[in-house]
VOSE-487376 format. One record per residue: x, y, z of N, C-alpha, C in turn; residue number from 1. Coordinates in nm, 3 decimals. Atoms other than C-alpha are relative to their C-alpha. Layout:
SITE    n.xx    n.yy    n.zz   ca.xx   ca.yy   ca.zz    c.xx    c.yy    c.zz num
SITE       X       Y       Z       X       Y       Z       X       Y       Z NUM
...
//
This chain:
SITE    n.xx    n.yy    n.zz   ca.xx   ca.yy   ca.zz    c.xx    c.yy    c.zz num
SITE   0.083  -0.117   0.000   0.000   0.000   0.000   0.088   0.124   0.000   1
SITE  -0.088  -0.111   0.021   0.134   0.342  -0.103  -0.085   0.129   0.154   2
SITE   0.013  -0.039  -0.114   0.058   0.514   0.234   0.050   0.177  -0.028   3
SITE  -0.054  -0.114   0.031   0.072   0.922   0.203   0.107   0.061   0.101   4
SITE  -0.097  -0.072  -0.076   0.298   0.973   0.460   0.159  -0.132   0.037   5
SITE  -0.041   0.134  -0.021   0.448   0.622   0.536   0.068  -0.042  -0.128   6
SITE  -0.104   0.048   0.139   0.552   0.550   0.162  -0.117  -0.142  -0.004   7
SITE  -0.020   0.127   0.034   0.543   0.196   0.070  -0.031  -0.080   0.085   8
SITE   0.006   0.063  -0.108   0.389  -0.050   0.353  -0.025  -0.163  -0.058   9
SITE   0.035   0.162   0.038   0.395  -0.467   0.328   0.089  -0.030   0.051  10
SITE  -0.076   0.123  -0.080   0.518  -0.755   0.496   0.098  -0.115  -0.120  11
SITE  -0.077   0.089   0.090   0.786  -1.002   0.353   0.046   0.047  -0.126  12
SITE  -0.022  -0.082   0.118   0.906  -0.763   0.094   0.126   0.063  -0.045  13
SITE  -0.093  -0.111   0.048   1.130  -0.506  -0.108  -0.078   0.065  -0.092  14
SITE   0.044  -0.061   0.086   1.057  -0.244  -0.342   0.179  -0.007  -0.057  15
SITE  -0.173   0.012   0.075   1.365  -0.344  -0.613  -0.013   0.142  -0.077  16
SITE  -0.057  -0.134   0.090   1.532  -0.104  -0.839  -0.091   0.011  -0.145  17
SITE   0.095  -0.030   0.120   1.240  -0.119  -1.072  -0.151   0.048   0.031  18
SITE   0.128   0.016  -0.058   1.006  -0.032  -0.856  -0.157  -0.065   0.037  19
SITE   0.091   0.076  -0.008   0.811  -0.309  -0.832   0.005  -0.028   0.181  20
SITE  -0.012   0.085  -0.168   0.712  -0.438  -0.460  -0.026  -0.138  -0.014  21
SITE   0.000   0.121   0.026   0.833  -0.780  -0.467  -0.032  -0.048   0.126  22
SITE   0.059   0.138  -0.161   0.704  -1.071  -0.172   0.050  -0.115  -0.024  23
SITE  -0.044   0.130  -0.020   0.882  -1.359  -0.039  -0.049  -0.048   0.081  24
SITE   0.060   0.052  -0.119   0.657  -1.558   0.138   0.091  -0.098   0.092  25
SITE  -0.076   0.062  -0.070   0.813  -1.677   0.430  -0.054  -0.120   0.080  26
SITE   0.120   0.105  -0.070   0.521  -1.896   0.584   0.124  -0.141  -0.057  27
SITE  -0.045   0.154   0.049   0.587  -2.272   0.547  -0.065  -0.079  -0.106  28
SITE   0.104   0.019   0.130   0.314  -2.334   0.276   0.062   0.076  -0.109  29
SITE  -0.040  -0.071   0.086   0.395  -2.066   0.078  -0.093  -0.025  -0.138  30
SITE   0.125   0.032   0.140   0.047  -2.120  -0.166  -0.069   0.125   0.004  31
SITE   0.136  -0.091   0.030  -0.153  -1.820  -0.075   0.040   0.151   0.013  32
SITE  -0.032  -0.135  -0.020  -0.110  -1.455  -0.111  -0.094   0.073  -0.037  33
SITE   0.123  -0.091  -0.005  -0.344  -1.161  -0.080   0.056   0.139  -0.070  34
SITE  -0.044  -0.100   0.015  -0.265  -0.863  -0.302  -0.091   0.132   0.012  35
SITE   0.070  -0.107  -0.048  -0.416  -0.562  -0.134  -0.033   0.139  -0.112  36
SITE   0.014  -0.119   0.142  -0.394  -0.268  -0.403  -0.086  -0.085  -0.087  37
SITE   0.135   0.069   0.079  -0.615  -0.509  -0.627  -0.097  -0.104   0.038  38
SITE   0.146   0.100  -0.072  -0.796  -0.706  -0.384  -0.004  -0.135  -0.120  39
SITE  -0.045   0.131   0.025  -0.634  -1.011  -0.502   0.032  -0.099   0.039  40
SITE  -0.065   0.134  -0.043  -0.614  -1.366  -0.381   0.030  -0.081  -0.059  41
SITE   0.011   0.094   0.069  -0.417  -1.590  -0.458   0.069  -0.116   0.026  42
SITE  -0.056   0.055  -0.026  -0.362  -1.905  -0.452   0.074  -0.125  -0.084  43
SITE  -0.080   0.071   0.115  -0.112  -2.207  -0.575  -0.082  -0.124   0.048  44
SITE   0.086   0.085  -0.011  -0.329  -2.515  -0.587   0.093  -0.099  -0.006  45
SITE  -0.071   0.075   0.033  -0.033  -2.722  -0.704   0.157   0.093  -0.033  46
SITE  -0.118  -0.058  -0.004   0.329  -2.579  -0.635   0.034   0.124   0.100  47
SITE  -0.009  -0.060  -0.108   0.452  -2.343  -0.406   0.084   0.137  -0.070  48
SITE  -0.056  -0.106   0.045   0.568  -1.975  -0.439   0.115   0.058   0.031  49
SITE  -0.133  -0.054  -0.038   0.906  -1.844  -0.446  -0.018   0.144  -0.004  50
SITE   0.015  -0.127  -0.012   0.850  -1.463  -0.531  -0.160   0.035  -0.071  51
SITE   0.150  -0.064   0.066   0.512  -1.242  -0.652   0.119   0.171  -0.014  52
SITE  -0.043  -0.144   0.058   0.661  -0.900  -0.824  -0.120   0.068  -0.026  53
SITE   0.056  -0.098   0.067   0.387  -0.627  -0.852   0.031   0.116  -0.064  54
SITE  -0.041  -0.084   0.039   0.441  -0.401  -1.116  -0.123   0.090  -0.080  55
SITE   0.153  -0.125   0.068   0.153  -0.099  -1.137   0.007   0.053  -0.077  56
SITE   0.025  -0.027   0.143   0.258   0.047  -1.394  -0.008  -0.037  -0.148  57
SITE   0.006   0.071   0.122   0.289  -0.189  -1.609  -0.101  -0.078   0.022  58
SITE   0.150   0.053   0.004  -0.032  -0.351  -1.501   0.019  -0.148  -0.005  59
SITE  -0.025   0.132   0.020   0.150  -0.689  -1.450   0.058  -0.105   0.164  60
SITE  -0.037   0.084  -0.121   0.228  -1.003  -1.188   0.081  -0.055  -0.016  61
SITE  -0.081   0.098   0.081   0.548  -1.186  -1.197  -0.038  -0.059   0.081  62
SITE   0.000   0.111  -0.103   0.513  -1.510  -1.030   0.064  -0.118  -0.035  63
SITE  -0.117   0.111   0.002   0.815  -1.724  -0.954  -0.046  -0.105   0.102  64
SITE   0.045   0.105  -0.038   0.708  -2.045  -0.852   0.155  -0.105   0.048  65
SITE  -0.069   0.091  -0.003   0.949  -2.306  -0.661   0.062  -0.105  -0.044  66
SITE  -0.076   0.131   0.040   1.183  -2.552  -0.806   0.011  -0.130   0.023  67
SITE  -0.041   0.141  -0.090   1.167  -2.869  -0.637  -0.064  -0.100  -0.110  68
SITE   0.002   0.124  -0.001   1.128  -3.215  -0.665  -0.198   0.009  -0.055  69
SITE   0.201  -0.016   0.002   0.728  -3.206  -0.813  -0.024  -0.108  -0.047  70
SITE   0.119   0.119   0.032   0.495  -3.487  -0.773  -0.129   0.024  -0.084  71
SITE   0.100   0.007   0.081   0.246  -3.365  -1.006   0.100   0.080  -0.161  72
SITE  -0.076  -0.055   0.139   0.297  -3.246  -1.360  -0.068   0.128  -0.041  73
SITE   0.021  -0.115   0.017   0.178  -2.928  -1.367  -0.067   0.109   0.117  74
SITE   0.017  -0.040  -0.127   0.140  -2.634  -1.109  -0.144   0.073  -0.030  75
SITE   0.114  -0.054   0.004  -0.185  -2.465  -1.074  -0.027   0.127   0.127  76
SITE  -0.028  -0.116  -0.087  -0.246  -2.111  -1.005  -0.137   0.030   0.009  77
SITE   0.129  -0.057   0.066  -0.633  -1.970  -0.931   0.002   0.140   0.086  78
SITE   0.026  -0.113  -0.013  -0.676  -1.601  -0.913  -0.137   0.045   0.071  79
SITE   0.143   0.001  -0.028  -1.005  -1.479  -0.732   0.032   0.174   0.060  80
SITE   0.024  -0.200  -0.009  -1.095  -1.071  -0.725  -0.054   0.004   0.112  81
SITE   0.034  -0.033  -0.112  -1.165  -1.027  -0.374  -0.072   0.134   0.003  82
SITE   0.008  -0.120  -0.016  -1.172  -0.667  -0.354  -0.060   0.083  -0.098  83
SITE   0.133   0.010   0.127  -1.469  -0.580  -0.611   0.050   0.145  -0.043  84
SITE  -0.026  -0.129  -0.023  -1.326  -0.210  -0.526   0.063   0.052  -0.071  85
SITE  -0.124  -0.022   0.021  -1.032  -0.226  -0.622   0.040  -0.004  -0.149  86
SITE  -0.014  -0.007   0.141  -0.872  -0.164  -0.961   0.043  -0.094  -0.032  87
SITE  -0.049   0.124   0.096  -0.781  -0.431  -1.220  -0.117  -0.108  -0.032  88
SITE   0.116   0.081   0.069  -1.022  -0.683  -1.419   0.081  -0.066  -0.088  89
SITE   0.005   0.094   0.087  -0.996  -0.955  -1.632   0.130  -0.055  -0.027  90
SITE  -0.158   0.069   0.000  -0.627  -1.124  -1.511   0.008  -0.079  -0.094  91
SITE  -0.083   0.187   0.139  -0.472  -1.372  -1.783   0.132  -0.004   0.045  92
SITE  -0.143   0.013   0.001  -0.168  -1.500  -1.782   0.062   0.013  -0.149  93
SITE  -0.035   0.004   0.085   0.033  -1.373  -2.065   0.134  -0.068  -0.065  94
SITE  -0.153   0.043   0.005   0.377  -1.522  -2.049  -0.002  -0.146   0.099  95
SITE  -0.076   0.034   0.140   0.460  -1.798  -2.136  -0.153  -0.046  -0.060  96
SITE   0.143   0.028   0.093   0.196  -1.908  -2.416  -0.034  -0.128   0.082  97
SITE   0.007   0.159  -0.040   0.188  -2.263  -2.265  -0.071  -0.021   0.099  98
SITE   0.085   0.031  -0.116  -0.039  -2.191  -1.966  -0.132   0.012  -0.050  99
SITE   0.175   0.006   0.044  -0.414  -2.256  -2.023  -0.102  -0.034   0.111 100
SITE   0.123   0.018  -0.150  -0.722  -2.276  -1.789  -0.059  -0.122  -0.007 101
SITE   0.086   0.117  -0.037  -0.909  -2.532  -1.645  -0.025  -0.025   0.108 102
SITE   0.018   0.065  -0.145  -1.105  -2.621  -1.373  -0.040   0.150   0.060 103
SITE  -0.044  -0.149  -0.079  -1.112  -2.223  -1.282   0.148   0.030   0.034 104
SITE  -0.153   0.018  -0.012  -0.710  -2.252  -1.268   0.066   0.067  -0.127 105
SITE  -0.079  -0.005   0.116  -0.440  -2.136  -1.451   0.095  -0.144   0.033 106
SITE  -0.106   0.096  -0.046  -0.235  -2.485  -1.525   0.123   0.030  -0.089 107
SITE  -0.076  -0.023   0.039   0.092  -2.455  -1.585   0.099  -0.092  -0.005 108
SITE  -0.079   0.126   0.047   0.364  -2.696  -1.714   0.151   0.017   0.093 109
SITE  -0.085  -0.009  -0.135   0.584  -2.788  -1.391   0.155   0.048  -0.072 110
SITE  -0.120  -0.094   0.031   0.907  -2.688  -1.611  -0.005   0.150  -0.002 111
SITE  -0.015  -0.100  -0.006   0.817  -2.354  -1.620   0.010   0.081   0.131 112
SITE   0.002  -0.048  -0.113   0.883  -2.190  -1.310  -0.052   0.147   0.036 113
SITE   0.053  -0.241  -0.034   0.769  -1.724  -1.408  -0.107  -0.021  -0.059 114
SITE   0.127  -0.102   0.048   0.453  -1.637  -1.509  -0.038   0.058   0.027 115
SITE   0.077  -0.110  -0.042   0.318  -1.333  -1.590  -0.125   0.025  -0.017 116
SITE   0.103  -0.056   0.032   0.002  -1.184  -1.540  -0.048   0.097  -0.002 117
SITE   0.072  -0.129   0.056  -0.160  -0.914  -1.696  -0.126   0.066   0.019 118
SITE   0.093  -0.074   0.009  -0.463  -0.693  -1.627  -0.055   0.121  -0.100 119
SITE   0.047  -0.153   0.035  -0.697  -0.444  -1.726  -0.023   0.071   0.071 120
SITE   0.053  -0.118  -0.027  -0.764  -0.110  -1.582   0.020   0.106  -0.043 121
SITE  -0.002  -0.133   0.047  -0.809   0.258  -1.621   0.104   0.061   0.062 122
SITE  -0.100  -0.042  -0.057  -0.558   0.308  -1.350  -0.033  -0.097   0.129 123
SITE  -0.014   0.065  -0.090  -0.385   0.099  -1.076   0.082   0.079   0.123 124
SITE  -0.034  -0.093  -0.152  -0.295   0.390  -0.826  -0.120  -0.040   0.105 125
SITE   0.073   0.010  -0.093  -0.387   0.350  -0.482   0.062   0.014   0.086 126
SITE  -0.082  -0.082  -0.077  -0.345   0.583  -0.239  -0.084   0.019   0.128 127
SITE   0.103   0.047  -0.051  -0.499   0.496   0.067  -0.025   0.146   0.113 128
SITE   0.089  -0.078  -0.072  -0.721   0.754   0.291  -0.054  -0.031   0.118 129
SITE   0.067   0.077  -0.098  -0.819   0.713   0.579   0.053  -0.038   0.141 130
SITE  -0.101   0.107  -0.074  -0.790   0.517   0.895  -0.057  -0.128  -0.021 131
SITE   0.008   0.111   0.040  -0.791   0.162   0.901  -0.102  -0.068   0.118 132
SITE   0.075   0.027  -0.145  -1.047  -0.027   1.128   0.115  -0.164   0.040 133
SITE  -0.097   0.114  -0.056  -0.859  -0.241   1.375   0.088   0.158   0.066 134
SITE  -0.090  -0.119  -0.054  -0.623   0.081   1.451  -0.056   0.065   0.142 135
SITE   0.074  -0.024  -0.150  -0.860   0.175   1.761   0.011  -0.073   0.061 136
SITE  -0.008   0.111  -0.106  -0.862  -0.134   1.908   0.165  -0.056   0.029 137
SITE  -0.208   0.008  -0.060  -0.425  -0.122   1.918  -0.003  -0.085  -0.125 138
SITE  -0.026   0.078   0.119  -0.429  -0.311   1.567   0.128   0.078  -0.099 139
SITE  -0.068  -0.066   0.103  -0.232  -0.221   1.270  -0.040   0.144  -0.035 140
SITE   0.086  -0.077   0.065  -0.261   0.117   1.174  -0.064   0.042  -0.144 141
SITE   0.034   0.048   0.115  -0.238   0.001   0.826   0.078  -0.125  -0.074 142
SITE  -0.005   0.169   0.076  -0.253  -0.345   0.636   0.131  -0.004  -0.076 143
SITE  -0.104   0.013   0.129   0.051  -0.483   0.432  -0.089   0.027  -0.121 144
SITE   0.006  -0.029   0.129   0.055  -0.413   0.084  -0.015  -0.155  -0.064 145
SITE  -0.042   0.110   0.043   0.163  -0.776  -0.003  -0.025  -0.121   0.154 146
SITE   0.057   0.110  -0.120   0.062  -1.036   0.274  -0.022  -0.150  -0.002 147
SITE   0.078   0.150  -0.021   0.115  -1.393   0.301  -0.114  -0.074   0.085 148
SITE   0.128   0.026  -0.072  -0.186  -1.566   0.403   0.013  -0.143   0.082 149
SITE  -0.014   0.117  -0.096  -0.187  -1.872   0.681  -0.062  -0.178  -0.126 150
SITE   0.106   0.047   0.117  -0.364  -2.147   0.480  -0.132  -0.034   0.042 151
SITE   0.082   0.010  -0.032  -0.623  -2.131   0.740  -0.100   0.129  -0.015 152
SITE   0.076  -0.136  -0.008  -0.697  -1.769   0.668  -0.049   0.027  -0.161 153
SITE   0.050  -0.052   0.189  -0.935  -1.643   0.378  -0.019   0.146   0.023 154
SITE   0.010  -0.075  -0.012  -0.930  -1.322   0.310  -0.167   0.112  -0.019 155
SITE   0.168  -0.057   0.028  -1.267  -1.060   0.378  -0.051   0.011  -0.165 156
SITE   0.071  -0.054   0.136  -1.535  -1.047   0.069   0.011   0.203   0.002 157
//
């Protein structure tokens, strides 16, 4: 979350030299991630995540998926728009050609380890206002940006 006074806020992170805010989930699962600026969940149905790169201006997701030893033959990613609010519509994966849907999934062919995904919107600024609820009661006074998720936790409609 781009925070007007705070900058840049999220857990398990960096903002690299391209300005993207990248996430390394550190959990022990490492399947589910919540991207807050587009009220995005997501999760790996089959494979586990090594990095998530958001890059807003380019309106794109990298997602580096783990290397290992895989008992299935292809990893499976499913996207779900949480945040109805929030900017971005109609994710695909554009990179590499070789991923295709099914099931509600993106499946993807366990050699490939990056895919990107692409959106639409009119604009993916988001500049948050406000206070946060939870901040009264001694909570956060505002949410990561990038947030690994437990695999017991779903994130609010």
């Amino acid at each position: 979350m781009q925070h007007p006074e705070l900058g840049a806020l999220f857990l398990c992170g960096i903002v690299d030299s391209n300005g993207r805010l990248v996430l390394e989930p550190r959990d022990s699962y490492r399947q589910r991630a919540y991207l807050e600026p587009l009220g995005l969940y997501m999760q790996a149905d089959a494979g586990l995540f090594k990095s998530i790169a958001l890059d807003m201006d380019a309106r794109s997701i990298e997602i580096e998926f783990e290397d290992a030893n895989a008992t299935f033959t292809a990893r499976r990613l499913r996207l779900n728009k949480e945040g109805l609010t929030r900017p971005g519509q109609n994710f695909r994966a554009s990179r590499p050609s070789s991923v295709s849907v099914a099931r509600g999934a993106f499946e993807i062919p366990v050699a490939v380890t990056k895919v990107v995904v692409e959106c639409d919107a009119d604009s993916l600024t988001f500049v948050y206002q406000g206070t946060f609820p939870g901040a009264a009661r001694g909570g956060h006074s505002a949410p990561p940006v990038l947030s690994p998720l437990s695999p017991t936790y779903l994130p609010p409609p």
